[in-house]
C-alpha positions as CSV (number, residue, x, y, z in Angstrom):
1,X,-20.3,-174.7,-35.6
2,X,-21.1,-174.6,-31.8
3,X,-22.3,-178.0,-31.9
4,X,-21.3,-181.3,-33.1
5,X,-24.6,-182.4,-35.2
6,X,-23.8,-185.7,-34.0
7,X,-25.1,-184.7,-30.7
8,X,-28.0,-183.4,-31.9
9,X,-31.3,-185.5,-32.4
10,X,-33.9,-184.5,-35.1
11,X,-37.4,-185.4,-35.4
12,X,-40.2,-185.7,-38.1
13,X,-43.1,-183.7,-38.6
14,X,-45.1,-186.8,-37.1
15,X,-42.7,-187.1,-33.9
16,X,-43.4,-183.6,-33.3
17,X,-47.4,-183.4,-33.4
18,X,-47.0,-186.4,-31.0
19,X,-45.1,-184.4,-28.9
20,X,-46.8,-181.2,-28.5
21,X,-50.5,-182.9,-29.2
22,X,-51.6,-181.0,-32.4
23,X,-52.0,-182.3,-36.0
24,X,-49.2,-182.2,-38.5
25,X,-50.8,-179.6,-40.1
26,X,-50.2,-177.5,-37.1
27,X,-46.6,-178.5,-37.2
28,X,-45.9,-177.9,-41.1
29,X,-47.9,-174.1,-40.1
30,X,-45.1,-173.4,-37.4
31,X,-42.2,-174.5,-39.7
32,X,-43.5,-172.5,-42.8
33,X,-43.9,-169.5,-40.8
34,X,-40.3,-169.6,-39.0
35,X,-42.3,-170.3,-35.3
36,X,-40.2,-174.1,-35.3
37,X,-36.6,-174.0,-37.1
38,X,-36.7,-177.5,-39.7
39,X,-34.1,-178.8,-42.1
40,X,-35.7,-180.0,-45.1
41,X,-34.3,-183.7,-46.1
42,X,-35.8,-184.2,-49.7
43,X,-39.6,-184.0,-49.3
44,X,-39.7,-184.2,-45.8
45,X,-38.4,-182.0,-42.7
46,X,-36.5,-182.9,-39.7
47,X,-36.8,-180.7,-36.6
48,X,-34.3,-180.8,-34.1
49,X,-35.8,-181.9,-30.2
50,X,-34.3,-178.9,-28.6
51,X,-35.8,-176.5,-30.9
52,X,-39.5,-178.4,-29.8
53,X,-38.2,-178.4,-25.8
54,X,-38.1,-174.8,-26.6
55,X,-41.4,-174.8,-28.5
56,X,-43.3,-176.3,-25.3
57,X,-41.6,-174.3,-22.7
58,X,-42.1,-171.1,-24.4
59,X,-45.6,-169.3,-23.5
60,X,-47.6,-168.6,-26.5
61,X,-49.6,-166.1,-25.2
62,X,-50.7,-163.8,-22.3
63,X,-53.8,-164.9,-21.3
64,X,-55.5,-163.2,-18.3
C-alpha cells in the first residue's frame, strides 16, 4: 500500500456536495459511474479529499 490510510481523510456524500456545490444526487451519480473513487462503509460511502481535490481541479469539458 503506497499510503498509510491513516494519513488519508475521507468524506461523506454530504461533505462532498458542499464542497463542489451540487446536490448529493450529483455526488452518488459520479460515484456510481466510477467519475469519484468511494469506499462503501455499510449503507453509506466515504470518499477520500484527494480524490475530490482531483475532482475540482480536473476540467470537465472543452468549452469554446
Amino acid at each position: 500500500m503506497a499510503r498509510d490510510l491513516s494519513e488519508v481523510r475521507f468524506l461523506t456524500v454530504a461533505e462532498v456536495a458542499d464542497m463542489m456545490r451540487v446536490s448529493t444526487m450529483t455526488v452518488y451519480r459520479m460515484v456510481h459511474a466510477g467519475e469519484l473513487p468511494a469506499i462503501r462503509f455499510g449503507r453509506s460511502f466515504r470518499i477520500p479529499e484527494s480524490a475530490v481535490a482531483t475532482a475540482i481541479e480536473t476540467p470537465i469539458a472543452d468549452v469554446g
